[in-house]
C-alpha positions as CSV (number, residue, x, y, z in Angstrom):
1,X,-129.6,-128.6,53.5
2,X,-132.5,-127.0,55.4
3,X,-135.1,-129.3,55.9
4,X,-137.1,-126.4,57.4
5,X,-139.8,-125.9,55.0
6,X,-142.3,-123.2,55.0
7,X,-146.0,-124.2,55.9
8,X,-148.5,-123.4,53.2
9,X,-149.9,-120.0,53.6
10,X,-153.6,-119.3,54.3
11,X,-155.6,-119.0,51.4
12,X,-155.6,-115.6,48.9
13,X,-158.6,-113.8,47.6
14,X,-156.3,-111.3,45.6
15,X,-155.6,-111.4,42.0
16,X,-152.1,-111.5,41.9
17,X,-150.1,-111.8,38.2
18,X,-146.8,-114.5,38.5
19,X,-144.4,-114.5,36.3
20,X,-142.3,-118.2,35.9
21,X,-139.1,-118.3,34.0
22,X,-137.3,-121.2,33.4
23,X,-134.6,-122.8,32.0
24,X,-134.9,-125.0,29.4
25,X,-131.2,-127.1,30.3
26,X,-132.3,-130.1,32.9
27,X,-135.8,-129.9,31.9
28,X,-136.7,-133.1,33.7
29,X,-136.0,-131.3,36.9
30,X,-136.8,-128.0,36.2
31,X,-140.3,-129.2,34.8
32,X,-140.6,-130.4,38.6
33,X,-140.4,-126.5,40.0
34,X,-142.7,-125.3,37.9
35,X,-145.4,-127.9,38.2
36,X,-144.7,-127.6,41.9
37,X,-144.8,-124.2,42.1
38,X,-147.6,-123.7,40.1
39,X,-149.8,-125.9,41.9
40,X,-148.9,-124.6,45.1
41,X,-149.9,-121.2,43.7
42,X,-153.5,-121.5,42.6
43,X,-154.1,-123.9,45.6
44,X,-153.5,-120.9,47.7
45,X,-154.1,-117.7,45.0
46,X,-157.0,-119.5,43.2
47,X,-157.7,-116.0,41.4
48,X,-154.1,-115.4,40.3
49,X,-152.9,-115.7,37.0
50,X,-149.2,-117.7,36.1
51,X,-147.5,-116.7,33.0
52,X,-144.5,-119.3,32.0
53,X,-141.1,-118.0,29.8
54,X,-138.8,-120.3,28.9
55,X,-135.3,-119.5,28.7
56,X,-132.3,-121.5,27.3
57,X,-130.3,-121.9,30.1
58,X,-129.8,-120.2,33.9
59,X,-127.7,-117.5,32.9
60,X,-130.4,-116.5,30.6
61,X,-132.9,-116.0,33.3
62,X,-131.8,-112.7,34.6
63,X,-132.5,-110.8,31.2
64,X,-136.0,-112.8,30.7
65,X,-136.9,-111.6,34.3
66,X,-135.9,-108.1,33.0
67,X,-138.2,-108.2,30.4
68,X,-140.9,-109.6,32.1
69,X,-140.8,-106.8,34.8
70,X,-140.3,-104.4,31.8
71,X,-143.4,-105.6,29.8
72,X,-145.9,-107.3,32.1
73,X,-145.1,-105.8,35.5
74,X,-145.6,-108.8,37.2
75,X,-146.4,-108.6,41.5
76,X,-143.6,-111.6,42.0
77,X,-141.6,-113.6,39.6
78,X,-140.3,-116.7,40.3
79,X,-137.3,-118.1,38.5
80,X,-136.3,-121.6,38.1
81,X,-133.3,-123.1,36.8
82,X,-130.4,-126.4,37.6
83,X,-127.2,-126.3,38.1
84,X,-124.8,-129.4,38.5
85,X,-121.7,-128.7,40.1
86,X,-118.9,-129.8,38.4
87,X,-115.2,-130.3,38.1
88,X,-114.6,-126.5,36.7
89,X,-115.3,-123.2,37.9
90,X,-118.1,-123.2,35.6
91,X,-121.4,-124.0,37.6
92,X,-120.1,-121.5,40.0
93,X,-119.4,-118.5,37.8
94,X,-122.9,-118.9,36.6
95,X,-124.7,-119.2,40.0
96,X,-122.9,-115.8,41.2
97,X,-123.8,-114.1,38.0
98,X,-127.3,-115.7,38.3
99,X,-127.8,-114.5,42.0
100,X,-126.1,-111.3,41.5
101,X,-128.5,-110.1,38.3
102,X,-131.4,-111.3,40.4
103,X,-130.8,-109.5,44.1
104,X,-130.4,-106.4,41.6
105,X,-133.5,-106.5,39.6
106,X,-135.1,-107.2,42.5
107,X,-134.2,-104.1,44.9
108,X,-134.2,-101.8,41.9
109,X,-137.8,-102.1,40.8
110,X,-139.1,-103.5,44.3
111,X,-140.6,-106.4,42.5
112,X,-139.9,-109.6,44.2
113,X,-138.2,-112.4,42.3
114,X,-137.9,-116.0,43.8
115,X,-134.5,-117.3,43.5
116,X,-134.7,-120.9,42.6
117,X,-131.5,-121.5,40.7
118,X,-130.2,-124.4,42.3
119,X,-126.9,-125.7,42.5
120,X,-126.9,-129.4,43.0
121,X,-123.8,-132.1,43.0
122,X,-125.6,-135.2,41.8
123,X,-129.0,-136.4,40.6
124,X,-130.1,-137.6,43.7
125,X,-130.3,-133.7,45.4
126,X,-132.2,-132.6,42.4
127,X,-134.5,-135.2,42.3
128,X,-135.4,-134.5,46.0
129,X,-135.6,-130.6,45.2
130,X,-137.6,-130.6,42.3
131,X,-139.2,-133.6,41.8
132,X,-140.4,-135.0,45.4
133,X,-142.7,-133.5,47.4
134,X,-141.2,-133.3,50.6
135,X,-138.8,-130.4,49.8
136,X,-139.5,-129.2,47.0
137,X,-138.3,-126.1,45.9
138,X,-140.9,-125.3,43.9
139,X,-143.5,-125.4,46.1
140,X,-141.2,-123.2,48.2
141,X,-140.6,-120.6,46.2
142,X,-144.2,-120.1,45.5
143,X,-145.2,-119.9,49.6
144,X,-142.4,-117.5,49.8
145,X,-144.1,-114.8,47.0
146,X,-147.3,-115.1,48.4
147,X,-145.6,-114.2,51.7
148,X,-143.4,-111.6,50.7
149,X,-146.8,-110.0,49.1
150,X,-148.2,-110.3,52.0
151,X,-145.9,-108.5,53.7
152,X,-144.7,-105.6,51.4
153,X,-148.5,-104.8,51.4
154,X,-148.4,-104.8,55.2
155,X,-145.5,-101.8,55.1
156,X,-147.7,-98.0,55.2
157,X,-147.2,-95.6,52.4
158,X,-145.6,-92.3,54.4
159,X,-148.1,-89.6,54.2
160,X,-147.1,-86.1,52.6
């Protein structure tokens, strides 16, 4: 585990829209991303707005970030699910489906979506992501859209 954790971006005047979905399975922890991340949001984007959209479960959050793209055009989305990794191929399958569906929303309508799926072995590791301060993913994902704003709006539009 990285315990290299982005510092918290200087502050926003924009009016940025985020989009938050989440998974309802492991609520407890997944509760602790959101809060985080939303937080960590208006602390730095005070003018932005944060829509949440609650899914069922991770492999649901793909198709609700689809949507959300589709309907609200969101500048970043950040998605937010738990995984425990278990005895089957099952938590696996899932987290390659998961990161798959999200890389390709991503690149194909150049809106950036946070990855926060996590894949965790015991309750300890997702009590330290989500819930704890100190590396929480939450808070992570939320420094990492207001940077990759940042930055896409740094690249120059090529002149005709």
């Amino acid at each position: 585990m990285s315990t290299a954790f982005p510092t918290r971006p200087e502050s926003a005047s924009e009016s940025w829209q985020f989009a938050i979905v989440a998974s309802e399975y492991n609520r407890e922890y997944v509760d602790g991303l959101v809060r985080f991340a939303t937080e960590e949001l208006y602390a730095v984007a005070p003018n932005s707005k944060v829509d949440l959209v609650r899914v069922p479960g991770s492999f649901e959050i793909p198709l609700a970030v689809q949507t959300a793209i589709n309907r609200a055009r969101p500048d970043a989305i950040l998605a937010f699910g738990l995984i425990f990794d278990g005895e089957t191929l099952h938590a696996s399958l899932i987290a390659t489906a998961v990161t798959d569906g999200l890389l390709e929303i991503s690149l194909r309508t150049g809106i950036p979506v946070l990855h926060e799926v996590l894949v965790v072995k015991n309750h300890e590791q997702a009590k330290a992501r989500c819930l704890l301060a100190e590396i929480n993913r939450g808070t992570e994902a939320a420094r990492a859209a207001i940077g990759i704003l940042r930055a896409l709006s740094q690249i120059p539009e090529r002149k005709p």
